[in-house]
DSSP file (Angstrom, degrees, kcal/mol; ACC not computed):
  #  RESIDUE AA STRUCTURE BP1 BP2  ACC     N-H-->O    O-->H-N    N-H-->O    O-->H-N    TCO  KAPPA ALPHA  PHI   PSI    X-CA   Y-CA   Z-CA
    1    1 A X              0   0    0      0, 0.0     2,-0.2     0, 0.0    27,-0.1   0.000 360.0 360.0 360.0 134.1  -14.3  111.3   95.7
    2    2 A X        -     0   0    0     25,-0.3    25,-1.5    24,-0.0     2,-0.4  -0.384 360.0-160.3 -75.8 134.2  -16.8  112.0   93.0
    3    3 A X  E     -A   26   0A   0     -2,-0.2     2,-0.3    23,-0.2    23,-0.2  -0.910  11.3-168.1-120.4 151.0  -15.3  113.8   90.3
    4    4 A X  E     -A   25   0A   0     21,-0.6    21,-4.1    -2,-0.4     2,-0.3  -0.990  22.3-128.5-135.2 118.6  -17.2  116.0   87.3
    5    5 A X  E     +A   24   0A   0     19,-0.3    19,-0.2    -2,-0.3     2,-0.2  -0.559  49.1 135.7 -66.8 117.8  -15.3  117.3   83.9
    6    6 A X  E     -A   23   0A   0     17,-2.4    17,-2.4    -2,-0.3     2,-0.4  -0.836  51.3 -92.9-154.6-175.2  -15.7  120.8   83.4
    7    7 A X  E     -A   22   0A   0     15,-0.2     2,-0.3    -2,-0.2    15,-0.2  -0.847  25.6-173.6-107.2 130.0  -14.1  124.1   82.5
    8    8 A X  E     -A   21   0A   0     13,-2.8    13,-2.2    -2,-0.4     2,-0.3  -0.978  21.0-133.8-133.1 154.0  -12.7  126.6   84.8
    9    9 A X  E     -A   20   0A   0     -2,-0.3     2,-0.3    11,-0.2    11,-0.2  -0.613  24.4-176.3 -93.8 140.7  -11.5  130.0   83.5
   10   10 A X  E     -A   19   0A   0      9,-0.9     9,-4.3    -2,-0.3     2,-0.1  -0.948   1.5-171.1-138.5-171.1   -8.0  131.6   84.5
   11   11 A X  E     -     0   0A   0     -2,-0.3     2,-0.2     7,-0.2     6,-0.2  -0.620  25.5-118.2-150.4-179.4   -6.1  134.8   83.9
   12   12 A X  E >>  -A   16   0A   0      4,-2.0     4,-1.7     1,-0.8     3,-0.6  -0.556  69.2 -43.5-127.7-160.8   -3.2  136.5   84.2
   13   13 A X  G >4 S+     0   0    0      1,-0.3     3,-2.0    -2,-0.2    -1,-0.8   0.021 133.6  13.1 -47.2 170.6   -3.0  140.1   86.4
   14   14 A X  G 34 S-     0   0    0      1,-0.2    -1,-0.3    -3,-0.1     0, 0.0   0.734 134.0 -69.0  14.5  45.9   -5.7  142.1   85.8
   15   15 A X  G <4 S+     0   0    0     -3,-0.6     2,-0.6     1,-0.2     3,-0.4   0.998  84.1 162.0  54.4  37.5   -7.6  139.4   84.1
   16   16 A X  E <<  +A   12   0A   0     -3,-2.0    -4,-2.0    -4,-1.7    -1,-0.2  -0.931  58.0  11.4-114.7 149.6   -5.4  139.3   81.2
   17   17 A X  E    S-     0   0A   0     -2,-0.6    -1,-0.2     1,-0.3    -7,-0.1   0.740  85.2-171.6  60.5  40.0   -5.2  136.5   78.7
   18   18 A X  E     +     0   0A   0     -3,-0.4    -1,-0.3    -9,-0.1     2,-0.2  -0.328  14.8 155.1 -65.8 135.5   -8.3  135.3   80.3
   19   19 A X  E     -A   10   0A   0     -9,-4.3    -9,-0.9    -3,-0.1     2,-0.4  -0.869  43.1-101.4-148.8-165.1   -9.2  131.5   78.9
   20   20 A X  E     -A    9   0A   0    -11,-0.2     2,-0.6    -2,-0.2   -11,-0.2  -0.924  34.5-170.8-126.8 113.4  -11.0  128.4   79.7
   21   21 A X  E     -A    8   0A   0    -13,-2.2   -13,-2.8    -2,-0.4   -15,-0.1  -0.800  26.0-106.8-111.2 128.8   -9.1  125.7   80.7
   22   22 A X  E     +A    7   0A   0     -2,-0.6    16,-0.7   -15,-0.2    15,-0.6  -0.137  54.8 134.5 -45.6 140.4  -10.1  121.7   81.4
   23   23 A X  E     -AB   6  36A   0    -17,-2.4   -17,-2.4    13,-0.2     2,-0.4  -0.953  49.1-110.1-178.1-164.6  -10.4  120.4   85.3
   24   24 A X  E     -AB   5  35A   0     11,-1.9    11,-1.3    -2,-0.3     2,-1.0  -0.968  18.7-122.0-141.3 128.3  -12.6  118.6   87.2
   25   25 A X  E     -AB   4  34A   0    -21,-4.1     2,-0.6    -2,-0.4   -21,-0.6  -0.647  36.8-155.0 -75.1 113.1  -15.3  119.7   90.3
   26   26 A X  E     -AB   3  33A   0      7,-2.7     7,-3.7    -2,-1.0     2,-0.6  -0.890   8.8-146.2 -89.9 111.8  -14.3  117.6   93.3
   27   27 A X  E     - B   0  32A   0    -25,-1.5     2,-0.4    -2,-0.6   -25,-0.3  -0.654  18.1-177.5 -95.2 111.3  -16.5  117.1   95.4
   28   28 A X  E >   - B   0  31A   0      3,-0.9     3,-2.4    -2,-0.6     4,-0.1  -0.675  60.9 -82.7-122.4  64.6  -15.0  116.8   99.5
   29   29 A X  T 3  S-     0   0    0     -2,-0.4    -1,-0.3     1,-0.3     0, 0.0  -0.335 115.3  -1.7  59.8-134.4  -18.1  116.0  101.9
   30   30 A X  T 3  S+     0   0    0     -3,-0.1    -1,-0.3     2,-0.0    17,-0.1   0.890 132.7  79.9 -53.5 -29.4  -19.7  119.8  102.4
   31   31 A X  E <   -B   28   0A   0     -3,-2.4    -3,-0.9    15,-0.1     2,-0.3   0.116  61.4-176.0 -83.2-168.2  -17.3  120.8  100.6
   32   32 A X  E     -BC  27  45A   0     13,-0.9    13,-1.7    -5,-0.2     2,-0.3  -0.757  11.1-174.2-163.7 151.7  -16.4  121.0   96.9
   33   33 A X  E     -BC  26  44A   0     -7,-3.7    -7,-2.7    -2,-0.3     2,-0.5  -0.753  18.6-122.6-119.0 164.5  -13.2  122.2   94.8
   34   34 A X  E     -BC  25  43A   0      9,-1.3     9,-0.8    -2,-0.3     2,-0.4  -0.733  13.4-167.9-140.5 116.9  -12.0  122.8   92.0
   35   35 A X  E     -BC  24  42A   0    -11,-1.3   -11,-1.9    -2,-0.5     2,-0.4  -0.865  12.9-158.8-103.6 112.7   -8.8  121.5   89.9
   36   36 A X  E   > -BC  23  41A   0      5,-0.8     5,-0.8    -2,-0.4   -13,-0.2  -0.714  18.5-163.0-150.3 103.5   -7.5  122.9   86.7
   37   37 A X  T   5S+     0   0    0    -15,-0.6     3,-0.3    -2,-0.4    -1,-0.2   0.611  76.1  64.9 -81.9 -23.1   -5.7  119.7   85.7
   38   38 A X  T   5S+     0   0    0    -16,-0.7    -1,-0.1     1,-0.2   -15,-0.1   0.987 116.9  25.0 -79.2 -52.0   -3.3  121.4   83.0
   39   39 A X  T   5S-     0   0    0      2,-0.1    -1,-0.2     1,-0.0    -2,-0.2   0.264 106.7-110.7 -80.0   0.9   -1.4  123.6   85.5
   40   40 A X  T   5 +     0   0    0     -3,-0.3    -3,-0.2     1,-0.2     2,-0.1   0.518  66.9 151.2  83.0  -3.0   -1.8  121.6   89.1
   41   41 A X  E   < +C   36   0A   0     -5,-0.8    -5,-0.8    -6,-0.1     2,-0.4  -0.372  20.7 174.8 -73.0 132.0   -4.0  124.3   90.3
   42   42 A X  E     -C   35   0A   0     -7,-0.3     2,-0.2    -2,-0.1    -7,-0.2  -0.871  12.7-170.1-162.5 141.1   -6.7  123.8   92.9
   43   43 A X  E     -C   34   0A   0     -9,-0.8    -9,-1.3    -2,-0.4     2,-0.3  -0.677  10.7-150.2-109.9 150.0   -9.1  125.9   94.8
   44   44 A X  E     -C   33   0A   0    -11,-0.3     2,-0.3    -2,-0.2   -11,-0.2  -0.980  13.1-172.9 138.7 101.4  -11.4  124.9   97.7
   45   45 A X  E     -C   32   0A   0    -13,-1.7   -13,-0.9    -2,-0.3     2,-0.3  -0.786   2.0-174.7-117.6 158.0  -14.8  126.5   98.5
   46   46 A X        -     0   0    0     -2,-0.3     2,-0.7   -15,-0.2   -15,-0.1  -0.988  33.5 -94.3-142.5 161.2  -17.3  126.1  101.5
   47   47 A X        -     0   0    0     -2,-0.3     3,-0.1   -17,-0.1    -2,-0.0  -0.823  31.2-139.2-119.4 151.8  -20.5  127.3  102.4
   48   48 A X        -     0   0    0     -2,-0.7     5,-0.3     1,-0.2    -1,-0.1   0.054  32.2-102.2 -83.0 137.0  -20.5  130.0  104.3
   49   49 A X     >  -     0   0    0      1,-0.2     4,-1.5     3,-0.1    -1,-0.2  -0.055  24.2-116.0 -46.0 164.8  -23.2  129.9  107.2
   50   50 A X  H  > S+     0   0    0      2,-0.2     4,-1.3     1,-0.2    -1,-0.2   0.559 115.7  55.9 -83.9 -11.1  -26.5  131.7  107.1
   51   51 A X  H  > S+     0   0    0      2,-0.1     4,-3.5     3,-0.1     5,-0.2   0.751 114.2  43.0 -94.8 -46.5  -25.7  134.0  110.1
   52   52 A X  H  > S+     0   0    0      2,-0.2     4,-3.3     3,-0.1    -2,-0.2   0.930 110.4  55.6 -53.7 -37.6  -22.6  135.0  108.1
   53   53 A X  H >< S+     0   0    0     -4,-1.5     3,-1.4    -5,-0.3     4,-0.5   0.949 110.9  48.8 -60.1 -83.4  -24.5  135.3  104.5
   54   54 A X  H 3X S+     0   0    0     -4,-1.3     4,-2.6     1,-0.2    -1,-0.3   0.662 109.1  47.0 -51.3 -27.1  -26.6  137.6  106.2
   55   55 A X  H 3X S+     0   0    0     -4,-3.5     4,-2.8     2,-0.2    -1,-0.2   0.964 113.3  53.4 -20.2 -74.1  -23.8  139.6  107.7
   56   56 A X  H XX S+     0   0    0     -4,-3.3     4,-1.3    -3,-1.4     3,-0.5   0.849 107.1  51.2 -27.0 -78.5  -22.3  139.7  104.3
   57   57 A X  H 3> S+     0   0    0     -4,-0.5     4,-2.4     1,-0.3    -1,-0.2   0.829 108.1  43.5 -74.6 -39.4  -25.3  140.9  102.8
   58   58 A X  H 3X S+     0   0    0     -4,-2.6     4,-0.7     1,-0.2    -1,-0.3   0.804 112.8  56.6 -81.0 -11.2  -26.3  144.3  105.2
   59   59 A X  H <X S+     0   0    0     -4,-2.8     4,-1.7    -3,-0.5     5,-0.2   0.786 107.3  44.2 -89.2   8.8  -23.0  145.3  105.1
   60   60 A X  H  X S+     0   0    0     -4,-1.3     4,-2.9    -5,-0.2     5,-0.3   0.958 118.4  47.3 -66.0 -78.0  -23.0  145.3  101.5
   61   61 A X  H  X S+     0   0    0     -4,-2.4     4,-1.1     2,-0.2    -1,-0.2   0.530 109.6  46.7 -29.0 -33.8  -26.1  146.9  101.7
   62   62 A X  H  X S+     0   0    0     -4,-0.7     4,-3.0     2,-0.2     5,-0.2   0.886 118.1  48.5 -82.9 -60.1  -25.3  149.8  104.4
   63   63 A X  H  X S+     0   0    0     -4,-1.7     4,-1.9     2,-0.2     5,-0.4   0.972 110.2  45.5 -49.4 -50.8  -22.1  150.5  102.4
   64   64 A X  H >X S+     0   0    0     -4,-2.9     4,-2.4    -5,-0.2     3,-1.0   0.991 115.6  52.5 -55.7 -58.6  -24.1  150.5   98.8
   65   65 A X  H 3< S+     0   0    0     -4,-1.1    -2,-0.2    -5,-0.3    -1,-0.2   0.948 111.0  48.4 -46.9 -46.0  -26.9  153.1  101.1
   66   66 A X  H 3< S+     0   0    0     -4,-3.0    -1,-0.2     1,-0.2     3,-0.2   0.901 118.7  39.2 -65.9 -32.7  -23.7  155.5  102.3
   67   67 A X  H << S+     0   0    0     -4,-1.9     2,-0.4    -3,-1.0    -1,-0.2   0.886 131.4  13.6 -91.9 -36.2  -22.5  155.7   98.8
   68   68 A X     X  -     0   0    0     -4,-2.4     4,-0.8    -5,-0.4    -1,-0.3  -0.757  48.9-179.8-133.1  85.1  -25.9  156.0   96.6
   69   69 A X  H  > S+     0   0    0     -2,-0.4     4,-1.9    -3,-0.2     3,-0.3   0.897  86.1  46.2 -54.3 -55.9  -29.3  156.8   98.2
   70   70 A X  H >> S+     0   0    0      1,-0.3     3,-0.8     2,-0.2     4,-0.6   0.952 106.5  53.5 -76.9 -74.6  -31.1  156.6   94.8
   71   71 A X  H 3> S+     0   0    0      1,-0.2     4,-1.4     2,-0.2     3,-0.3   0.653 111.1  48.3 -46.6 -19.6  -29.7  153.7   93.5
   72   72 A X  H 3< S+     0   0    0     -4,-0.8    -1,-0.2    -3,-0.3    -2,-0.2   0.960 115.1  44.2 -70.1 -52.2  -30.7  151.7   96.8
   73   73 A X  H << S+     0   0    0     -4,-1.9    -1,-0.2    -3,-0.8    -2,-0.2   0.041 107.1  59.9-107.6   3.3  -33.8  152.9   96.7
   74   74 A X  H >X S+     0   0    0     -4,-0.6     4,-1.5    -3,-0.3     3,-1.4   0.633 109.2  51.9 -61.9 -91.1  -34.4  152.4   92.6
   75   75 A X  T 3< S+     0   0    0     -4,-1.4    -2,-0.2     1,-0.3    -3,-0.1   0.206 102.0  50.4 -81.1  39.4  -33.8  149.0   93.2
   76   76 A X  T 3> S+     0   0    0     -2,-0.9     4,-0.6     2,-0.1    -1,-0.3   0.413 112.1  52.3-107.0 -12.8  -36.1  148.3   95.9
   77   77 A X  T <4 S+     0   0    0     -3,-1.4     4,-0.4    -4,-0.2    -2,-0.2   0.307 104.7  57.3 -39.1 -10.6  -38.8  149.9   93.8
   78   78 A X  T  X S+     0   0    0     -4,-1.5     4,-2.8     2,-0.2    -3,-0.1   0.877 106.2  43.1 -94.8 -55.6  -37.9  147.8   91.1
   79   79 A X  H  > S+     0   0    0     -5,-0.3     4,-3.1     1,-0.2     5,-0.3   0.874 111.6  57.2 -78.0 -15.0  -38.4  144.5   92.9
   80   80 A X  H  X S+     0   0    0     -4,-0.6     4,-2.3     2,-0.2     5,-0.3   0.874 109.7  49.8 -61.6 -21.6  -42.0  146.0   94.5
   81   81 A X  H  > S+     0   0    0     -4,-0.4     4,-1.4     1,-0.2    -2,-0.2   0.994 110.5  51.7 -82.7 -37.7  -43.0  146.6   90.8
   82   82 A X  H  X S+     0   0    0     -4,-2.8     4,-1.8     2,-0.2    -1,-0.2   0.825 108.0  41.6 -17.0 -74.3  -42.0  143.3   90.3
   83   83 A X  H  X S+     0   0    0     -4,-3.1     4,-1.5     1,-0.1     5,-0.3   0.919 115.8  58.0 -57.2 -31.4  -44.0  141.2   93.2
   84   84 A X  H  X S+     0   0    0     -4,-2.3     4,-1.7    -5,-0.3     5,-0.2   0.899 107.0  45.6 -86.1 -17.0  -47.0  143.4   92.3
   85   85 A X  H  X S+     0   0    0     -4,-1.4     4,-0.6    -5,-0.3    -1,-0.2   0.967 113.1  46.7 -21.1 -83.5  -47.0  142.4   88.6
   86   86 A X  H  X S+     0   0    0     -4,-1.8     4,-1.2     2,-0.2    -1,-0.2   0.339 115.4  39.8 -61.7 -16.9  -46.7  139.4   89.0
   87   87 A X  H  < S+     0   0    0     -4,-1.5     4,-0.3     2,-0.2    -1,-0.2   0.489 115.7  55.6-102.3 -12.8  -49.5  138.7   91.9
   88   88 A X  H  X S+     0   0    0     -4,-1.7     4,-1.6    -5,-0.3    -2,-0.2   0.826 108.9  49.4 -86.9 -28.1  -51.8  141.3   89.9
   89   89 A X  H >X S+     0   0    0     -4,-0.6     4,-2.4    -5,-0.2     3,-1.1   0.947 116.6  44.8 -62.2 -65.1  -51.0  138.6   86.7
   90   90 A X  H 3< S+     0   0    0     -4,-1.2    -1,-0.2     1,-0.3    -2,-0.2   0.867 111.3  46.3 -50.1 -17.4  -52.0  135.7   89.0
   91   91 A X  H 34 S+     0   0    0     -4,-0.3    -1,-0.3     1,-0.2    -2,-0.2   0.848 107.5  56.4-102.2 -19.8  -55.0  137.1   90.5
   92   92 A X  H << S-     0   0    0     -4,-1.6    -1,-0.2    -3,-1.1    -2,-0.2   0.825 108.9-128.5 -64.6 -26.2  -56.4  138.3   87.0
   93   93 A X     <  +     0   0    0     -4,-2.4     2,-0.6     1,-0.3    -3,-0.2   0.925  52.2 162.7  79.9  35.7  -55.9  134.3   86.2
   94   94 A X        -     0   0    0     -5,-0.5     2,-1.1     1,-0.0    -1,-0.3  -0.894  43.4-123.7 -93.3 124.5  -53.8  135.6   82.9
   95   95 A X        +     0   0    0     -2,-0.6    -1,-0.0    -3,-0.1    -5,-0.0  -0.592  35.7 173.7 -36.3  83.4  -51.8  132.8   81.6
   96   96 A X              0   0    0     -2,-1.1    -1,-0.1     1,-0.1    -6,-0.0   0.120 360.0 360.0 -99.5  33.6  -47.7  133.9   81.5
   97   97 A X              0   0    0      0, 0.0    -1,-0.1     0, 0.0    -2,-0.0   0.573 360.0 360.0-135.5 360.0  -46.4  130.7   80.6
């Protein structure tokens, strides 16, 4: 299995005595994990399908809308001010890089 040298962080409850400890990304067909060689420890991720993502992401989103109207609505102004910036930079022909 192809293996990659890296850092992975752990902690202890509540994220106390958080460090960075040596392991290695293992790489499992779709999948890939990761083993935090000092302690034996290893974790297993997949990715999650695109019908799920989107799940995922409008009920985040319906929950965030129940709690905070204006803050939903802040940041979806924020990224319109955003695309129009940026297509009003391109269509002036202004150089932003």
């Amino acid at each position: 299995l192809p293996r990659h040298l890296g850092k992975g962080q752990v902690a202890g409850e509540n994220f106390s005595n958080a460090q960075w400890m040596d392991g290695q990304l293992i790489m499992v067909g779709r999948f890939f994990s990761f083993a935090w060689v000092p302690i034996g420890h290893q974790v297993f991720f997949g990715r999650p399908s695109s019908e799920l993502t989107l799940k995922m992401w409008r009920e985040a989103k319906e929950e965030e809308l129940r709690k905070d109207h204006v803050a939903v609505m802040r940041e979806v102004v924020e990224g319109m001010w955003d695309e129009t910036y940026w297509a009003e930079r391109e269509r002036s022909g202004e150089n932003y890089f």
